[in-house]
Backbone as CSV, one residue per row, in Angstrom:
resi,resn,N_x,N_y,N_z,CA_x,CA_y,CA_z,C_x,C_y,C_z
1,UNK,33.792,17.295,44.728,33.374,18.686,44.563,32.594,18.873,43.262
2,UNK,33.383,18.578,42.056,32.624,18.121,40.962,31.098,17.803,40.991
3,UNK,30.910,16.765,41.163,29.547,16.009,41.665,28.625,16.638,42.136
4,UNK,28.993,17.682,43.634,28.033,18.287,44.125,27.745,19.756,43.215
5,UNK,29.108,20.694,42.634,28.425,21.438,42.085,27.354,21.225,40.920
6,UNK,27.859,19.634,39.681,26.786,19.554,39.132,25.983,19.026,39.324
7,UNK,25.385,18.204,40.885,23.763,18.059,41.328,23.554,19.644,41.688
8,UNK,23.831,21.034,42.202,23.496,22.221,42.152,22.404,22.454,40.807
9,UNK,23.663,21.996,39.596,23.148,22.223,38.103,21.802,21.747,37.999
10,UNK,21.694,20.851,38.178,20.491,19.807,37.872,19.722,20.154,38.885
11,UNK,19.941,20.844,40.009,18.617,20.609,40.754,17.849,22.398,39.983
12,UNK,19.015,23.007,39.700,18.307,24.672,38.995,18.029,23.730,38.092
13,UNK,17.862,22.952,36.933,17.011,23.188,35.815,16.087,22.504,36.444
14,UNK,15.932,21.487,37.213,14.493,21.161,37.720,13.770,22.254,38.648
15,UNK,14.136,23.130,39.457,13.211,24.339,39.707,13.028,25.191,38.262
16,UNK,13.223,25.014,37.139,13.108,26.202,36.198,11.887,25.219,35.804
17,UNK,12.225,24.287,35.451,11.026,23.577,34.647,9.857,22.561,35.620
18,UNK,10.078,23.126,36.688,8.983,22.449,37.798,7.489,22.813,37.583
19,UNK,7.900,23.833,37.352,6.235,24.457,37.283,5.411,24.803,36.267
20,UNK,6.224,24.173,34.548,5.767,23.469,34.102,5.329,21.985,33.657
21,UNK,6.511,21.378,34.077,5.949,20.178,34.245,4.352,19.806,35.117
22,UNK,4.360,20.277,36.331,3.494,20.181,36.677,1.887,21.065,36.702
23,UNK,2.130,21.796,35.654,1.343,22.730,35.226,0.233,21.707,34.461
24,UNK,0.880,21.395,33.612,1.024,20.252,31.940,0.257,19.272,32.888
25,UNK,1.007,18.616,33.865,0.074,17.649,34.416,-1.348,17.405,34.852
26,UNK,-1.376,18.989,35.435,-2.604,18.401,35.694,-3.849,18.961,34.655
27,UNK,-3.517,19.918,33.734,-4.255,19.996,32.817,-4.410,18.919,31.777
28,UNK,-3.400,18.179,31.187,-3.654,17.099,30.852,-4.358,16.045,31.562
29,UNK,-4.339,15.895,32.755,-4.873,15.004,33.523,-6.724,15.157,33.634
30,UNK,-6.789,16.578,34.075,-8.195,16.861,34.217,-8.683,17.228,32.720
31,UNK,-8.237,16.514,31.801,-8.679,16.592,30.373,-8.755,14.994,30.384
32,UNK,-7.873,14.349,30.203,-8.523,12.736,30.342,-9.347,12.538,31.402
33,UNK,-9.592,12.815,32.596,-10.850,12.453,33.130,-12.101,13.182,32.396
34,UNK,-12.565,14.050,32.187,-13.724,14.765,31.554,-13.604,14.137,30.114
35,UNK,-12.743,13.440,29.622,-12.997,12.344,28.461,-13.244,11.091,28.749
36,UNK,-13.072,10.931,29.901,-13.676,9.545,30.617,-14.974,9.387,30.781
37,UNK,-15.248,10.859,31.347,-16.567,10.988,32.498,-17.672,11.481,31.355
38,UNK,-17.511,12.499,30.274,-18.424,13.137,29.521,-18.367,12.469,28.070
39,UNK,-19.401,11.430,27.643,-19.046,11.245,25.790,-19.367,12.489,25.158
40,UNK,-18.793,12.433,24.262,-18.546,13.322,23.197,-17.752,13.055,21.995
41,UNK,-18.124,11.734,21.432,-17.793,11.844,19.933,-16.293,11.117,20.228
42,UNK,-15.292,11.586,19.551,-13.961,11.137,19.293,-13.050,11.222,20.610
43,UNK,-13.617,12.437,21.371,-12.948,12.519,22.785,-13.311,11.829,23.786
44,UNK,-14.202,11.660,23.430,-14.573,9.750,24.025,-14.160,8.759,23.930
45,UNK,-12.684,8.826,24.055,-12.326,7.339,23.269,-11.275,6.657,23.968
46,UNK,-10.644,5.923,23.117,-9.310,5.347,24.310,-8.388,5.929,23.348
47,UNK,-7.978,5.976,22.212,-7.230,6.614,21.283,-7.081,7.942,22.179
48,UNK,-7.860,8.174,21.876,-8.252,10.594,22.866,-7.258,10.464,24.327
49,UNK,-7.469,8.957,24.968,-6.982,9.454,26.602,-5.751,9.060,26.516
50,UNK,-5.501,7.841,25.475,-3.874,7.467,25.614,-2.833,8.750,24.413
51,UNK,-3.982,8.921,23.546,-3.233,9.744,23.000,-2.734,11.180,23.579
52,UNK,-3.574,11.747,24.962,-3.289,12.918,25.258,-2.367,12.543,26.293
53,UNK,-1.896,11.614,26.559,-1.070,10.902,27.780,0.398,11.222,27.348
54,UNK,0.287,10.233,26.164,1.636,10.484,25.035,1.988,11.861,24.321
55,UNK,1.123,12.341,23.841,1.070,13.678,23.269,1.619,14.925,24.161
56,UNK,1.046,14.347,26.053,1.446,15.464,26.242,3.232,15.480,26.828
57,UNK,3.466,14.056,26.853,5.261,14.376,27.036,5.811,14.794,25.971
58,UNK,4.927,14.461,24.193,5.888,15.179,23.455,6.091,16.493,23.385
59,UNK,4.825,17.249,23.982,5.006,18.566,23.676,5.758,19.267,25.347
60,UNK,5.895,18.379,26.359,6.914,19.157,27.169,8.092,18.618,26.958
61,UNK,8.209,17.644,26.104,9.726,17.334,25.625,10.423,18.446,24.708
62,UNK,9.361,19.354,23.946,9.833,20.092,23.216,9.840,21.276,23.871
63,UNK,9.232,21.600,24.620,9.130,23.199,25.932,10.230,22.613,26.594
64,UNK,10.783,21.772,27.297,12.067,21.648,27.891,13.306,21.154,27.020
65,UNK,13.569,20.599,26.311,14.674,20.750,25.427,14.906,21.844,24.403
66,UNK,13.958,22.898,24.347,14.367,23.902,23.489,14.316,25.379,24.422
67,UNK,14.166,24.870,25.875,14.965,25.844,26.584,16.201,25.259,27.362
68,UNK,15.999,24.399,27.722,17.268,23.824,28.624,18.624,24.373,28.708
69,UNK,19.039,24.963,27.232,20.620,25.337,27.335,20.256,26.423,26.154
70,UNK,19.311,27.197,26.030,18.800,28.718,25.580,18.492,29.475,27.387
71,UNK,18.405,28.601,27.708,17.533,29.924,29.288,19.255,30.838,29.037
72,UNK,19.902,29.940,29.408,21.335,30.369,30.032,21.536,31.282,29.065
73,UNK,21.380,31.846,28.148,22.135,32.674,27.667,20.897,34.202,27.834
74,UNK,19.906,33.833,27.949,18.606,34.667,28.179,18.750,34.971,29.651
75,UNK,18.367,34.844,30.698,18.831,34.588,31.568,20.300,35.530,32.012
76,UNK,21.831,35.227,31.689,22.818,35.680,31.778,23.442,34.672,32.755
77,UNK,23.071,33.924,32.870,24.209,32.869,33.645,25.020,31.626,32.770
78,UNK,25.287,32.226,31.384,26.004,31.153,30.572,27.460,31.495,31.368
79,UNK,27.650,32.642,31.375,29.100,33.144,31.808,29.441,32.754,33.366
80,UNK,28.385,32.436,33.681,28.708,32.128,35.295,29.017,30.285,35.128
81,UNK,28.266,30.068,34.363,28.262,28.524,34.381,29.810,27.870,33.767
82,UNK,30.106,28.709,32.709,31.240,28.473,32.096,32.724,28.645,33.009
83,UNK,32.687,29.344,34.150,33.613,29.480,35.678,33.895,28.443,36.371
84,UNK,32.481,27.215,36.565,32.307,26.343,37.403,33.340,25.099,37.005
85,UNK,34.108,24.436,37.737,35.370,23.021,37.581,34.137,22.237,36.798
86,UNK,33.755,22.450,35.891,32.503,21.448,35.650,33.301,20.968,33.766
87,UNK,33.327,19.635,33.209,33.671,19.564,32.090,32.507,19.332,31.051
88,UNK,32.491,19.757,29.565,31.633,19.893,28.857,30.600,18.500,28.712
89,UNK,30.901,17.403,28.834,30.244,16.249,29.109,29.383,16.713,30.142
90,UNK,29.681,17.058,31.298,29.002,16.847,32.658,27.605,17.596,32.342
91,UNK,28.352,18.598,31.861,27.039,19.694,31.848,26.202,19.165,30.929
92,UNK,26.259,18.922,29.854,25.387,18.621,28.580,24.919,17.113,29.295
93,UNK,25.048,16.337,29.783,24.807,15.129,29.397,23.869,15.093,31.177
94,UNK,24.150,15.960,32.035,23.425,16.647,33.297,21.900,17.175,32.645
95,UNK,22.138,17.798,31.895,20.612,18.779,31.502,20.246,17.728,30.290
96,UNK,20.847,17.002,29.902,19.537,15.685,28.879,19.018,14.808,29.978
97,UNK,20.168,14.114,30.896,19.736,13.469,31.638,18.173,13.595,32.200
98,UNK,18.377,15.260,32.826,16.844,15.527,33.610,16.091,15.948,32.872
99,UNK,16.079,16.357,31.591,14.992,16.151,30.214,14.347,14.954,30.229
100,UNK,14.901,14.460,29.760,14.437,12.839,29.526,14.045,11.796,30.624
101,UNK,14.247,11.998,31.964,13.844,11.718,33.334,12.606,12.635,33.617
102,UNK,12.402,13.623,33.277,11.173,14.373,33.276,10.189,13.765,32.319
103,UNK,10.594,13.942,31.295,9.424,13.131,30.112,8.933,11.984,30.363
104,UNK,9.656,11.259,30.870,9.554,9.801,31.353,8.395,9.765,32.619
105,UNK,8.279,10.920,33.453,7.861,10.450,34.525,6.540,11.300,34.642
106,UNK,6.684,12.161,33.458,5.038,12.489,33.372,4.354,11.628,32.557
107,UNK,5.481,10.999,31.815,4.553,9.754,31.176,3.895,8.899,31.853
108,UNK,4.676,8.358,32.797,4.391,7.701,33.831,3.201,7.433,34.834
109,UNK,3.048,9.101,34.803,1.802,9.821,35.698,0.612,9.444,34.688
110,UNK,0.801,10.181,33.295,-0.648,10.314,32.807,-1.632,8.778,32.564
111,UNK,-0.126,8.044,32.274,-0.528,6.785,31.205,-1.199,5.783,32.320
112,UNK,-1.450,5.888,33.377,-2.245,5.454,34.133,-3.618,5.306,34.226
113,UNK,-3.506,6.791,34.110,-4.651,7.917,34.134,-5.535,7.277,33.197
114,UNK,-4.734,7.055,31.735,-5.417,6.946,30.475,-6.468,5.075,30.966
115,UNK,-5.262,4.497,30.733,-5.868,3.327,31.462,-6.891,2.909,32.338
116,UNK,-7.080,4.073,33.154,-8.461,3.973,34.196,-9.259,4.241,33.428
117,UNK,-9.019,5.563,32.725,-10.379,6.329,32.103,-10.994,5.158,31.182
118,UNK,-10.334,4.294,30.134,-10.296,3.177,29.610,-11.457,2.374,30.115
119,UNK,-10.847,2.059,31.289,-11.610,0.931,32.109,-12.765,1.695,32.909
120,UNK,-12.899,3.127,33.144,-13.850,3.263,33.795,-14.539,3.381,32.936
121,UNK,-14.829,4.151,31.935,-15.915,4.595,30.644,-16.065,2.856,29.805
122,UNK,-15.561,2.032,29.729,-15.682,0.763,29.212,-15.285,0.999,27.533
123,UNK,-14.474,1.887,27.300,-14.382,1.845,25.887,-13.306,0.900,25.395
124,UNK,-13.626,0.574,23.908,-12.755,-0.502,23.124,-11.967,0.378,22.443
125,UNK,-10.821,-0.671,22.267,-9.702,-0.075,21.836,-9.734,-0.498,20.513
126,UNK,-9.595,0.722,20.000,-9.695,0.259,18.293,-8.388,-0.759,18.042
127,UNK,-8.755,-1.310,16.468,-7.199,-1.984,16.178,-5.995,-1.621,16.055
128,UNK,-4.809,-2.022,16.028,-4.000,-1.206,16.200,-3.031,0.523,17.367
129,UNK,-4.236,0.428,18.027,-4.381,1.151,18.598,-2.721,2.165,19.163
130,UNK,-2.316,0.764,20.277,-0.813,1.373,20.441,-0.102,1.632,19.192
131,UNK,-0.140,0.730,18.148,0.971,1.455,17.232,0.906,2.358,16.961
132,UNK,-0.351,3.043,16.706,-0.868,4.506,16.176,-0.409,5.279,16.986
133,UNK,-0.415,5.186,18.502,-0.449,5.837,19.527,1.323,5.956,20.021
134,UNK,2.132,5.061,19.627,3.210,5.583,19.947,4.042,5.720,18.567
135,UNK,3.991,5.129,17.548,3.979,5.413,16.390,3.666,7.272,15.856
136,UNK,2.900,8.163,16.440,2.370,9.230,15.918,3.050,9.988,17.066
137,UNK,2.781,9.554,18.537,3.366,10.352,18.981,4.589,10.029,20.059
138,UNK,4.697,8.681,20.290,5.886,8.291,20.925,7.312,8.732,20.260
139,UNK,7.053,8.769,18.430,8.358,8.810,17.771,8.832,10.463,17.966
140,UNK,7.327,11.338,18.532,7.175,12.128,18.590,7.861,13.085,19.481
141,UNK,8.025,12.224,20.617,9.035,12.457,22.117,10.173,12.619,21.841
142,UNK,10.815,11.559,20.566,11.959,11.192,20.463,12.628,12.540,19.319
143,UNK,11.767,12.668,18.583,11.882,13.899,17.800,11.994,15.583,18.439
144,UNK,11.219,15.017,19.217,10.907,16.542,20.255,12.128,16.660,20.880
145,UNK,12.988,15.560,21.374,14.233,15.887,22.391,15.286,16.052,21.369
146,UNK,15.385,15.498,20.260,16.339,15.524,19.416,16.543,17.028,18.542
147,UNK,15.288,17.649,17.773,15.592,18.983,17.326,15.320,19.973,18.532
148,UNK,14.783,19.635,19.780,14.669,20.493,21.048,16.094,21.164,21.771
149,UNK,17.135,19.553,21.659,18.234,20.408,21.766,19.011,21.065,21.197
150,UNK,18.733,20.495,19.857,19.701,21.640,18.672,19.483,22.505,18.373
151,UNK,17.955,22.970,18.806,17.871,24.817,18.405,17.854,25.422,19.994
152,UNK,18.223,24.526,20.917,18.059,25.438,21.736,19.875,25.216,22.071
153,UNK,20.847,24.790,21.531,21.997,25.229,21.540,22.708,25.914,20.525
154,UNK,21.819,26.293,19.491,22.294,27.044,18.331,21.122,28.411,18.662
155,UNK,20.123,28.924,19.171,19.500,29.860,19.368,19.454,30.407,20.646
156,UNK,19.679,31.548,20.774,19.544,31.954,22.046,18.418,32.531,23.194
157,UNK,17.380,32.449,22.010,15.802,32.522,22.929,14.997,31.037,22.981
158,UNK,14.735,31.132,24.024,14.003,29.799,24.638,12.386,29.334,23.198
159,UNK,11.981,30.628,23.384,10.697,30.840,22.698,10.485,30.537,21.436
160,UNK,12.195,30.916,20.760,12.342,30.946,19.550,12.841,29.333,19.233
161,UNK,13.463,28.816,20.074,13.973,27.418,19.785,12.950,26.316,19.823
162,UNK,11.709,26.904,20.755,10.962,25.679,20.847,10.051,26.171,19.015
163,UNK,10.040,27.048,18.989,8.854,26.990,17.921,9.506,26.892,16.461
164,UNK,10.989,26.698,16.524,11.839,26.250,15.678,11.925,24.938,15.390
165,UNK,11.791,24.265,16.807,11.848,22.934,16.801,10.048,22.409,16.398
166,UNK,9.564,22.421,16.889,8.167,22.324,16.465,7.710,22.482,14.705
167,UNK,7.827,23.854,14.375,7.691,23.452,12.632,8.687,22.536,11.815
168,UNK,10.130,22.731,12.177,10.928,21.335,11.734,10.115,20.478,12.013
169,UNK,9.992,19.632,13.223,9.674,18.396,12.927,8.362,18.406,12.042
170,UNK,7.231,19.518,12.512,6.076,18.808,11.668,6.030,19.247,10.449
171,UNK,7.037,20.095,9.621,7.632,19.944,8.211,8.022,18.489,7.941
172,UNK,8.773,18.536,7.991,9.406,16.797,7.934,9.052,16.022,8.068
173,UNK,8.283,15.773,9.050,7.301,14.671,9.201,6.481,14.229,8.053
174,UNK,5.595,15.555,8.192,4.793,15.978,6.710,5.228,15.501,5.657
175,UNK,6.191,16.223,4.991,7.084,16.031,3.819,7.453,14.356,3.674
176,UNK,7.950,13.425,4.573,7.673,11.944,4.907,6.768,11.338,4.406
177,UNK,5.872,11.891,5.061,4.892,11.380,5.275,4.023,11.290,3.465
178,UNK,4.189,12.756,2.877,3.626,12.732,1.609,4.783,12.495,0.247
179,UNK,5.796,11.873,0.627,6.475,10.921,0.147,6.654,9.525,-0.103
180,UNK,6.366,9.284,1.420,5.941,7.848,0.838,5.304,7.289,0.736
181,UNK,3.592,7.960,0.652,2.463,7.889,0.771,2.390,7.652,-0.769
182,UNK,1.135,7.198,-0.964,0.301,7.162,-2.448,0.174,8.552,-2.869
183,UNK,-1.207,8.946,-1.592,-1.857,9.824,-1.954,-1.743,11.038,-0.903
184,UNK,-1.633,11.894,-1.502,-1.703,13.165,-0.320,-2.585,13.243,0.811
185,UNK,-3.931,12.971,1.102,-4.636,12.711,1.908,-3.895,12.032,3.116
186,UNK,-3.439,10.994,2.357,-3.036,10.142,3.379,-2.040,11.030,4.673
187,UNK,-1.400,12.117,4.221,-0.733,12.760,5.124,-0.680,13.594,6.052
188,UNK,-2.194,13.246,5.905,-3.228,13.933,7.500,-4.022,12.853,8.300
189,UNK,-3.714,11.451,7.952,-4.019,10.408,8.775,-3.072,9.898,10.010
190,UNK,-3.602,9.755,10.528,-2.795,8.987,11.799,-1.669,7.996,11.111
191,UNK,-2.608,6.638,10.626,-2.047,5.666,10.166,-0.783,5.847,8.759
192,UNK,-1.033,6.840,8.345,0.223,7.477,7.117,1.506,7.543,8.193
193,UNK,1.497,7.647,9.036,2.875,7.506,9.801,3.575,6.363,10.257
194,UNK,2.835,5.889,10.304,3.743,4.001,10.943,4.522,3.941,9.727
195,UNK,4.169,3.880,8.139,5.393,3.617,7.616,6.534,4.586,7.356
196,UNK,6.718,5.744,7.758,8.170,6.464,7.550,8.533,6.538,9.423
197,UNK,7.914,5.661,10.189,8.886,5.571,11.822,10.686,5.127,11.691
198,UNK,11.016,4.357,10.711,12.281,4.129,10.476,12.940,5.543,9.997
199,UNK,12.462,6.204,8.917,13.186,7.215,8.487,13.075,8.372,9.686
200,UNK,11.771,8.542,10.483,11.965,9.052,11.626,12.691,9.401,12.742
201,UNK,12.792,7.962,13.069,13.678,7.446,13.870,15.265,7.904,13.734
202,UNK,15.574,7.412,12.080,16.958,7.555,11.893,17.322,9.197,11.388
203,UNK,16.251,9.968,11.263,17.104,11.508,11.037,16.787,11.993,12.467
204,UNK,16.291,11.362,13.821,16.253,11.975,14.980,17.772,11.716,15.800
205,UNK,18.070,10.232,15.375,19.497,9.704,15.645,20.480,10.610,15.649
206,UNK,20.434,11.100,14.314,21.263,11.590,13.545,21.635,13.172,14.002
207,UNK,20.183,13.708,14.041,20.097,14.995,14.974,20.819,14.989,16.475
208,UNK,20.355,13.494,16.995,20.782,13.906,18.254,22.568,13.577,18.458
209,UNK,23.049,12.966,17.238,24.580,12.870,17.351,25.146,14.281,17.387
210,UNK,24.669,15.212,16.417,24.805,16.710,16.148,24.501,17.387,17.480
211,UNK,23.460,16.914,18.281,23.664,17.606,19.424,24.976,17.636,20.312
212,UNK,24.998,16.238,20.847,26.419,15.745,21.438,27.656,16.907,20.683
213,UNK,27.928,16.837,19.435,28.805,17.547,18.794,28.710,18.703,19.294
214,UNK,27.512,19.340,19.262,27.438,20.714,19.333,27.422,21.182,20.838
215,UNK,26.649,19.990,21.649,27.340,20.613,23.151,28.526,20.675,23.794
216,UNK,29.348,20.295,23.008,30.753,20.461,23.848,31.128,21.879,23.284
217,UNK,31.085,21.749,21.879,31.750,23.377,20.929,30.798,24.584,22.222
218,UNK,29.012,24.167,22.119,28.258,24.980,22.867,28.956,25.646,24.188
219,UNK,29.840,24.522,25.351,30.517,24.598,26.485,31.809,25.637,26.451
220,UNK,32.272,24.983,25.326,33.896,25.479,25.332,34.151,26.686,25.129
221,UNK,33.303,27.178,24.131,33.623,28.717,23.169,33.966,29.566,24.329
222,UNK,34.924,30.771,23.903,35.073,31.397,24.931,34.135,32.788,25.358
223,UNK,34.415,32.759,26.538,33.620,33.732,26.545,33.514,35.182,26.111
224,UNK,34.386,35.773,26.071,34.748,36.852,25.140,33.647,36.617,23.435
225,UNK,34.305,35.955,22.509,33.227,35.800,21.607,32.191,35.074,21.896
226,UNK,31.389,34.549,22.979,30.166,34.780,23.711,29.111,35.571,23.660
227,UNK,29.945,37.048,24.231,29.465,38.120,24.408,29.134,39.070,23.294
228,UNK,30.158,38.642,22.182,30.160,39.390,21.531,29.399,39.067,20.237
229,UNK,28.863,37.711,20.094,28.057,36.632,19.716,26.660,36.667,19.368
230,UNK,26.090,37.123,21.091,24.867,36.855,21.551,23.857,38.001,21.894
231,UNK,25.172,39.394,22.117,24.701,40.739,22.453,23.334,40.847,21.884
232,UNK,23.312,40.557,20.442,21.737,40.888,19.850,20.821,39.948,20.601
233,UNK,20.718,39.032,21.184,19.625,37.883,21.612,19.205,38.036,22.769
234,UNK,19.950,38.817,23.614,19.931,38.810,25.025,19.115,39.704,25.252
235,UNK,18.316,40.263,26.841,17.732,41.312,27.078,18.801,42.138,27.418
236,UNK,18.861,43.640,27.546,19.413,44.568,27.588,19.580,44.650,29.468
237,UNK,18.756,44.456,29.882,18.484,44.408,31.201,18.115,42.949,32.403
């Protein structure tokens, strides 16, 4: 019984976020072909098609993990969800699951894409190329799911969590970045990022242990101080 009510769970957050995912797709998509098909400078490139491939799961990694467990309280079905035989694991570890199975599989889609455009336009791949490219924005995915879920289980607007999560990381990043740099410049280059991916890496870890923590407290609280919690965040209607 378990099981089936939380495939129910999972199949509502994939109708909530269906129609952006596939929104994202194909505008990203019909943006790497017209960088295939039309030169123009830098968007002409293989950097431009793999980078908008990668780039664009980080930024629906961050539109779906910083609503995923904010809808519900916007919305008004935290209180319904909190009824269901369902235990705080199931649920939390249900809605990362299909986060991160989503990100994955528009990756999937574009990075193809990028590859043709590649091979159809005949462009060279600069040096380094992938590192830059998942280095800048692969660590980028990983960042995006990690502060995506913590403001969207500590905030109760969808809108507000993603654009919470978004200046964190590219504060921090930043701030990284012109730390362990020489020179300040450097912290508007691509390549200024490959060396703080470790420190990256390890305060996204770290974030996402805090998530785990925080989705069970997120599950459990009762509902009574819920309500009495959230009254300001919610719509009235």
């Amino acid at each position: 019984m378990n099981a089936r009510i939380l495939g129910r769970i999972v199949w509502k957050e994939y109708r909530v976020f269906r129609s952006f995912w596939l929104s994202l797709l194909v505008l990203v998509a019909c943006a790497q072909l017209l960088a295939a098909k039309v030169p123009y400078g830098y968007f002409h490139s293989a950097m431009a098609l793999f980078g908008l491939a990668v780039g664009a799961a980080a930024f629906y990694a961050v539109g779906c993990c910083g609503a995923i467990f904010s809808t519900e309280h916007e919305e008004g079905t935290y209180d319904f969800l909190r009824t269901l035989p369902l235990t705080a694991p199931q649920v939390y570890w249900g809605k990362v699951v299909l986060a991160v199975v989503s990100v994955a599989a528009l990756l999937a889609v574009l990075w193809p894409i990028a590859v043709w455009g590649v091979e159809y336009a005949r462009l060279q791949k600069p040096p380094h190329w992938a590192s830059i490219t998942w280095g800048l924005w692969g660590v980028a995915i990983l960042e995006a799911i990690a502060w995506g879920i913590l403001f969207s289980l500590l905030v109760a607007r969808p809108l507000q969590a993603v654009l919470l999560s978004v200046t964190t990381v590219s504060i921090l990043d930043h701030f990284l970045v012109s730390f362990v740099s020489d020179s300040q410049k450097m912290a508007f280059e691509a390549d200024a990022y490959l060396p703080v991916i470790p420190y990256r890496l390890t305060l996204a870890a770290a974030v996402f242990l805090l998530d785990v923590w925080l989705g069970r407290r997120w599950y459990t609280q009762r509902i009574a101080a819920h309500k009495s919690s959230v009254s300001t965040w919610t719509l009235p209607r």
